[in-house]
N, C-alpha and C positions, 0 to 999 in steps of 0.2 A: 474707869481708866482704860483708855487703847493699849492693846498686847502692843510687843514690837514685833516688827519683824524680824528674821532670822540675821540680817546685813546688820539691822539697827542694833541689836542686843551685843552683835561683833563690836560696831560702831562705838558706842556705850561703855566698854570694858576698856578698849583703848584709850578711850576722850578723858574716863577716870582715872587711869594709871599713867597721863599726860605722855602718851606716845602719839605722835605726830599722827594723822588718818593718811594713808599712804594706798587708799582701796580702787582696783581696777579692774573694771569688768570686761569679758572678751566672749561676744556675742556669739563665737562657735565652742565655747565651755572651757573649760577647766577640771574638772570630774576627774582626771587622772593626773598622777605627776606628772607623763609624759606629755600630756596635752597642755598643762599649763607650764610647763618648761619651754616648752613648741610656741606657746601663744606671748609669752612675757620675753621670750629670748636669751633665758638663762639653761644652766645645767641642770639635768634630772637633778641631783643631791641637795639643788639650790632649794628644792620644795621640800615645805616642811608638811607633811601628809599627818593625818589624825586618824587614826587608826581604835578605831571602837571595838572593845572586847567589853565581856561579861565575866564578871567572876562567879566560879561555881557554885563555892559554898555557900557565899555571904549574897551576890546575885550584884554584886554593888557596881557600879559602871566604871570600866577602868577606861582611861582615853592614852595611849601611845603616841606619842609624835615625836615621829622620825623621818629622818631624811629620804628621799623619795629614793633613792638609789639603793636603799636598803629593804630588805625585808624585816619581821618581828621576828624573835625568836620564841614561840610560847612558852616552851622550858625554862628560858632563861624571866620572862616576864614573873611563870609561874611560882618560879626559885625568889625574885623579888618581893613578891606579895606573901608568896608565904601560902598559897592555894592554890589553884585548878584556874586557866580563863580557857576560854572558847572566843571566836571571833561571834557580834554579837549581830544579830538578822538585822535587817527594815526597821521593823516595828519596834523594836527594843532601843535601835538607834535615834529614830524621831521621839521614843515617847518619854525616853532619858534627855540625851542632848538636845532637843527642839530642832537640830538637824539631818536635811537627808543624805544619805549615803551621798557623797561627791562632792558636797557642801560643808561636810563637818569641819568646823573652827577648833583651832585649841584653844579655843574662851568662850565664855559667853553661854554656857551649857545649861540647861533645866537643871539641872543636879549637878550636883558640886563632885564629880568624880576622883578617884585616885590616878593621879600624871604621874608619867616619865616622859622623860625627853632626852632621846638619842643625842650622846657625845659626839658625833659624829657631826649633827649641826653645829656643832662652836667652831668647825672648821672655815666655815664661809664668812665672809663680812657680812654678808644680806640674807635671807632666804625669805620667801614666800609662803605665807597659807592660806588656808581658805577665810572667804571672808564671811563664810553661812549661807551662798549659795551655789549653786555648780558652774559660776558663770564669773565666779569675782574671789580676790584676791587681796591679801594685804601684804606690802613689804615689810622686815622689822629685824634688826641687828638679832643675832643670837642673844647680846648676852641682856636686850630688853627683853628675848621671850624668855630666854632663864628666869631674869627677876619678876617677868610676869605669870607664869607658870608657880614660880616655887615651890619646884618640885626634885625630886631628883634625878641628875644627870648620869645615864647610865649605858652602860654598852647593851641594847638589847637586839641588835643587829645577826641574821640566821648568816652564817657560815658556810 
């Protein structure tokens, strides 16, 4: 059987939770919130960023996604889980998620991670993430990445 690709496994997760493919790619990248705010013609906040940490104890892949305008708070993530996270290297990130850093999805992951998803994004009608490469994009209501995540919605925003 062919692997997928990183876009396809995106692709994939969407086409089965029957949310419309809405994927755009912008041949000078995406990698940042600001860069794909810049390239789609939305607000930094309108980007919904995935954020790879590692939990300490347990080592388990936690994935944050939160609005690009915000930073994590690791206190407060840490306070959530209940343990210790650290932001997680390269290598931890492709060999969990199947993404690389600048491309990470909040779907479509190698491993089934522990999500949050920043309160903050239910503020927008639309926001953006990645779509599994540093260069592409998906659009999608907050409250389909809510029901698509199902996860909890929480303040984890640094102050």
């Amino acid at each position: 059987m062919q692997t997928l690709s990183s876009q396809q496994r995106v692709e994939a997760v969407l086409a089965a939770a029957g949310i419309p493919l809405d994927i755009r790619t912008f041949p000078d990248g995406t990698r940042t919130a600001l860069e794909a705010a810049t390239a789609i013609g939305c607000s930094v906040g309108e980007i919904a960023k995935s954020i790879v940490l590692r939990a300490v104890e347990s080592g388990r892949l936690v994935v944050v996604v939160v609005s690009g305008r915000n930073r994590v708070d690791m206190e407060k993530v840490a306070d959530l889980l209940d343990q210790s996270v650290i932001r997680a290297d390269a290598e931890f990130v492709r060999r969990h998620t199947g993404f690389a850093i600048g491309g990470v999805a909040p779907v479509g992951h190698l491993e089934a991670p522990l999500l949050l998803l920043d309160r903050d994004l239910l503020h927008y009608r639309q926001v953006w993430a990645a779509a599994g490469t540093s260069d592409s994009v998906f659009r999608i209501s907050p409250a389909q990445l809510q029901q698509l995540l199902a996860c909890p919605v929480v303040d984890i925003k640094q102050e």
